[in-house]
N, CA, C and O atoms as CSV, one atom per row, in Angstrom:
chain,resi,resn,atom,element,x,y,z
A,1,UNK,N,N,4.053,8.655,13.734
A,1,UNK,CA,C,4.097,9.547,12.588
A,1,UNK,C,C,4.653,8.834,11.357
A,1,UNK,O,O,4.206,8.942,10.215
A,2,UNK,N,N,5.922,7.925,11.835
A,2,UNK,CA,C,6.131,7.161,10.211
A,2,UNK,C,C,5.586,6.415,9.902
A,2,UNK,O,O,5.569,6.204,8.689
A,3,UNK,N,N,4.675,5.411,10.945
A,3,UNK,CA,C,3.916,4.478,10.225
A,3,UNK,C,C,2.568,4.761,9.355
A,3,UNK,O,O,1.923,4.038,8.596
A,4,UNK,N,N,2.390,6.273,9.829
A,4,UNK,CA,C,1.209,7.357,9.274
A,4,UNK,C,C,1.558,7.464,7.824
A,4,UNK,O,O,0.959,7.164,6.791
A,5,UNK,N,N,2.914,8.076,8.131
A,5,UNK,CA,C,3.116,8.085,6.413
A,5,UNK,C,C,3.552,7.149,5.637
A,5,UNK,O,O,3.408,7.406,4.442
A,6,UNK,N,N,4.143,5.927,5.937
A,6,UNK,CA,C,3.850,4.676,5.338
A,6,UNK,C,C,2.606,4.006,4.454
A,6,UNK,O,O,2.458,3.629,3.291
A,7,UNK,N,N,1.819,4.070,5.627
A,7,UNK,CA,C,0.183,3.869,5.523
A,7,UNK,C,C,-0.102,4.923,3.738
A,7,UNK,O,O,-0.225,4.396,2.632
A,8,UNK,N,N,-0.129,6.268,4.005
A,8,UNK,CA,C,-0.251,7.337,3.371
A,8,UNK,C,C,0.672,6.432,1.692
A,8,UNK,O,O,0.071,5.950,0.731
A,9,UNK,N,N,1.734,6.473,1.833
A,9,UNK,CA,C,2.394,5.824,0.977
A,9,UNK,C,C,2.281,4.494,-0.137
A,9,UNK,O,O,2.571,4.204,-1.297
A,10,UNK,N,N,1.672,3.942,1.037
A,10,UNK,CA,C,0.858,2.621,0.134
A,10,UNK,C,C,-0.159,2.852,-0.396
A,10,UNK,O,O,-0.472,2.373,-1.486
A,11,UNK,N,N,-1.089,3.880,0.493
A,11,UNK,CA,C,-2.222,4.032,-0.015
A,11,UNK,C,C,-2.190,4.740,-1.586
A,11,UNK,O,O,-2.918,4.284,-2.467
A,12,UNK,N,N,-1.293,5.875,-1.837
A,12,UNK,CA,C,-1.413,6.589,-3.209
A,12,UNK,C,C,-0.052,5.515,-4.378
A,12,UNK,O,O,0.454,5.966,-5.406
A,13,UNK,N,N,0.197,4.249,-3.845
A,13,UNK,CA,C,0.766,3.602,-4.614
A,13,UNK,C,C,-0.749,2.717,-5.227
A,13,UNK,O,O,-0.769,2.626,-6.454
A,14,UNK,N,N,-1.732,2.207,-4.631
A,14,UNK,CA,C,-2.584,1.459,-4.485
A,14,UNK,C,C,-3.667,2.671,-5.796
A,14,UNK,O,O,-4.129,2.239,-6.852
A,15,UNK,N,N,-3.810,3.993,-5.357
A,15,UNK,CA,C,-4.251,4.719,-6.212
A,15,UNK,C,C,-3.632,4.294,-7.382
A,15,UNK,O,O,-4.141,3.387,-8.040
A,16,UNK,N,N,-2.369,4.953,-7.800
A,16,UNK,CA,C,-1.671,5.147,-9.207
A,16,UNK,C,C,-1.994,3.777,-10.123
A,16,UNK,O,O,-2.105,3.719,-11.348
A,17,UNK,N,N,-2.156,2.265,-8.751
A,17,UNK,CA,C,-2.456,1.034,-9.856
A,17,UNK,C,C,-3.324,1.337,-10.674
A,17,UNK,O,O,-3.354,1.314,-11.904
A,18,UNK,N,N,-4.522,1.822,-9.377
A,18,UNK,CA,C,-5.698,1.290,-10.066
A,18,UNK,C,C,-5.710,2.319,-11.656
A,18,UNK,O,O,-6.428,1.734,-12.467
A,19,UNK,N,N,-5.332,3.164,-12.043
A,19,UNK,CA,C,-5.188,3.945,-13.027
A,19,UNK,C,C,-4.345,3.201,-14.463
A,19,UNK,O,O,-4.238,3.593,-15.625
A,20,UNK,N,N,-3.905,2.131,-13.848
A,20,UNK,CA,C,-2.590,1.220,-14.605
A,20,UNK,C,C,-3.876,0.093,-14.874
A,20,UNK,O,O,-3.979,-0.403,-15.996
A,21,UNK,N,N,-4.417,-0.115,-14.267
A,21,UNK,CA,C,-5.688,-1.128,-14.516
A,21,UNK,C,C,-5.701,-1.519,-16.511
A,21,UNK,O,O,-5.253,-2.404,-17.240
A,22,UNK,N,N,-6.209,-0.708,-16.616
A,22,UNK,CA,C,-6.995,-0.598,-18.405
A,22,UNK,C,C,-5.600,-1.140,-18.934
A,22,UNK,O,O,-5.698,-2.119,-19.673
A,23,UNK,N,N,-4.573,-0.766,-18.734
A,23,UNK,CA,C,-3.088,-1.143,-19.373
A,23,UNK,C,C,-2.315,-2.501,-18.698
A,23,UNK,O,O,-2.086,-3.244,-19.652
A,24,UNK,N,N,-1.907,-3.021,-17.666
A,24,UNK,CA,C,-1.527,-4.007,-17.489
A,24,UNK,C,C,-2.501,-4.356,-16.345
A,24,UNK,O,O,-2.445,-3.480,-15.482
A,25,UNK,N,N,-3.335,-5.292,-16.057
A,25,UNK,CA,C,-4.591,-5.218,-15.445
A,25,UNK,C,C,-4.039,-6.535,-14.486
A,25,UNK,O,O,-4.610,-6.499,-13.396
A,26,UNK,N,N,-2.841,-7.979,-14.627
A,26,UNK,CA,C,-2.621,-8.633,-13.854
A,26,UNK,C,C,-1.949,-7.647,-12.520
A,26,UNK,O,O,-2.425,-7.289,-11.443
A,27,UNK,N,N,-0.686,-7.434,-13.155
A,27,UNK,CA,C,0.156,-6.361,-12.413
A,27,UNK,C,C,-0.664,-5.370,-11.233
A,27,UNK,O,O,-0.496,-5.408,-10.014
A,28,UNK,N,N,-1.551,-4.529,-11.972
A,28,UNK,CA,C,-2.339,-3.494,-11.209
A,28,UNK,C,C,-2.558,-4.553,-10.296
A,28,UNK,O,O,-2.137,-4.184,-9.200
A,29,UNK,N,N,-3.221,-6.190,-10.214
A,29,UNK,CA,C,-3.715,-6.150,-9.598
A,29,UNK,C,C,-2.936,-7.211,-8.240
A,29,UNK,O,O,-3.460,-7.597,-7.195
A,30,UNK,N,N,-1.962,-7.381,-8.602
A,30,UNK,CA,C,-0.843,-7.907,-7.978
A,30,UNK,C,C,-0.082,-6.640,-6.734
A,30,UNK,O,O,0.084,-6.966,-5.558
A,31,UNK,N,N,0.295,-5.254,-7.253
A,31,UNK,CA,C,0.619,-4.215,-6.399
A,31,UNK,C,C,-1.035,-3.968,-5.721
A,31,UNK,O,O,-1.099,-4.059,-4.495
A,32,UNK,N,N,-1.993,-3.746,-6.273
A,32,UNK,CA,C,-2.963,-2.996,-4.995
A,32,UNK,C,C,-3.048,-4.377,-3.955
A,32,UNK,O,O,-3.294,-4.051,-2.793
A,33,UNK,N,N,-2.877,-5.942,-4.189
A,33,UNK,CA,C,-2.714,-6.745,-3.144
A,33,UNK,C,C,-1.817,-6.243,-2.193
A,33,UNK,O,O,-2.239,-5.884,-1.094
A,34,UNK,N,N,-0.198,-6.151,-2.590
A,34,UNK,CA,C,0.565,-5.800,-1.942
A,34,UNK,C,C,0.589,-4.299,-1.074
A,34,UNK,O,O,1.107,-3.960,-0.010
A,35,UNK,N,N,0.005,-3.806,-1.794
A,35,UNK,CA,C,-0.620,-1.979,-1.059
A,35,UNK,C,C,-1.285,-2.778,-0.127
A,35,UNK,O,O,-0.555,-2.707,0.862
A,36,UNK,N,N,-2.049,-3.358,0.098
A,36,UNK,CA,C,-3.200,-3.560,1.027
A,36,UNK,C,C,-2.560,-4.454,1.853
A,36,UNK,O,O,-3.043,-4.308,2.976
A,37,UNK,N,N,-1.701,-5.318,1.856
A,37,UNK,CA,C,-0.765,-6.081,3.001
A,37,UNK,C,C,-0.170,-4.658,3.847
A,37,UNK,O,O,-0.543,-4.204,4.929
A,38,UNK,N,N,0.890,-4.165,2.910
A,38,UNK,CA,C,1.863,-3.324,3.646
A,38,UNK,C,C,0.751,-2.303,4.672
A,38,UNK,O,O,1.023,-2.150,5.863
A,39,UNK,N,N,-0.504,-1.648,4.048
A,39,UNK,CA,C,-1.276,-1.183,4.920
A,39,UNK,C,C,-1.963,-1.167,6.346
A,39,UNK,O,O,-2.316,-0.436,7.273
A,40,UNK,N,N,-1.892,-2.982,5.710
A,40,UNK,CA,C,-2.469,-3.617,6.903
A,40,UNK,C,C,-1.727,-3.844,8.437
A,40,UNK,O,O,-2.211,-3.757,9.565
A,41,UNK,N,N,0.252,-4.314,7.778
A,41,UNK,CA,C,1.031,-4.732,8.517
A,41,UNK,C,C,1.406,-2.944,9.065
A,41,UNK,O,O,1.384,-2.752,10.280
A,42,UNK,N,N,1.622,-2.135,8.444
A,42,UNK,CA,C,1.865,-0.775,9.116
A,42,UNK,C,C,0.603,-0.072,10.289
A,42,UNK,O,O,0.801,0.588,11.309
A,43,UNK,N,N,-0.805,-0.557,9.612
A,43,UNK,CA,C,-1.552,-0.005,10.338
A,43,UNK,C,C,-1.849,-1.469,12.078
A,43,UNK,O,O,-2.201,-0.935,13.130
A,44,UNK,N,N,-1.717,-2.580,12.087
A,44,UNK,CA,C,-1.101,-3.264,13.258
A,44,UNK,C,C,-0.098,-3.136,13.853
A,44,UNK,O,O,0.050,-3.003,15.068
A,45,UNK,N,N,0.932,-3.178,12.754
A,45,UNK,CA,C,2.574,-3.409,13.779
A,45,UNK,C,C,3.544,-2.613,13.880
A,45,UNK,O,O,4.735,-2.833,14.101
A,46,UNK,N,N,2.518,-0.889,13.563
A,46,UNK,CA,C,3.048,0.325,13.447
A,46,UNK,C,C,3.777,0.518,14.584
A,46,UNK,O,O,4.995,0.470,14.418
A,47,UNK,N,N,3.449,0.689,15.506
A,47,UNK,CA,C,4.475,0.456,17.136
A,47,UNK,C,C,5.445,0.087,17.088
A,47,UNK,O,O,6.517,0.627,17.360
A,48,UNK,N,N,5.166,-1.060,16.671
A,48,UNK,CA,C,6.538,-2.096,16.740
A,48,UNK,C,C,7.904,-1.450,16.032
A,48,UNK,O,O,9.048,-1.293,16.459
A,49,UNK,N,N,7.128,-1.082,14.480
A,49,UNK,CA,C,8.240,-0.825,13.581
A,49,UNK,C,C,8.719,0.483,14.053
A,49,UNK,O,O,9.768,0.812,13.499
A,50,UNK,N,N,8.270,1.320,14.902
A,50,UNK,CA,C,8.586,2.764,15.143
A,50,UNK,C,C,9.689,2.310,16.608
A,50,UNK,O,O,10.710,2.962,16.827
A,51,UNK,N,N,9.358,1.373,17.307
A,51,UNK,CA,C,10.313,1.711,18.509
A,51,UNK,C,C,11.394,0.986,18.219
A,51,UNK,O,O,12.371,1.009,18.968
């Protein structure tokens, strides 16, 4: 369940960039990288981090 909402978490951080795009467009695109790691590492090593 927390790595669910983790996941959930990155994902509407990864939203709000892309909206930041038109205005600081390196940045935006520096956090949706990092959204998409943390996604990745929560949606693999979700187990892990929960037990």
């Amino acid at each position: 369940m927390i790595a669910s909402t983790r996941a959930h978490v990155a994902s509407l951080s990864a939203i709000g960039a892309l909206l930041l795009v038109p205005a600081q467009p390196w940045w935006s695109i520096i956090v949706i990288g990092i959204d998409i790691l943390v996604i990745y590492a929560v949606s693999a090593h979700g187990r892990e981090i929960a037990s």
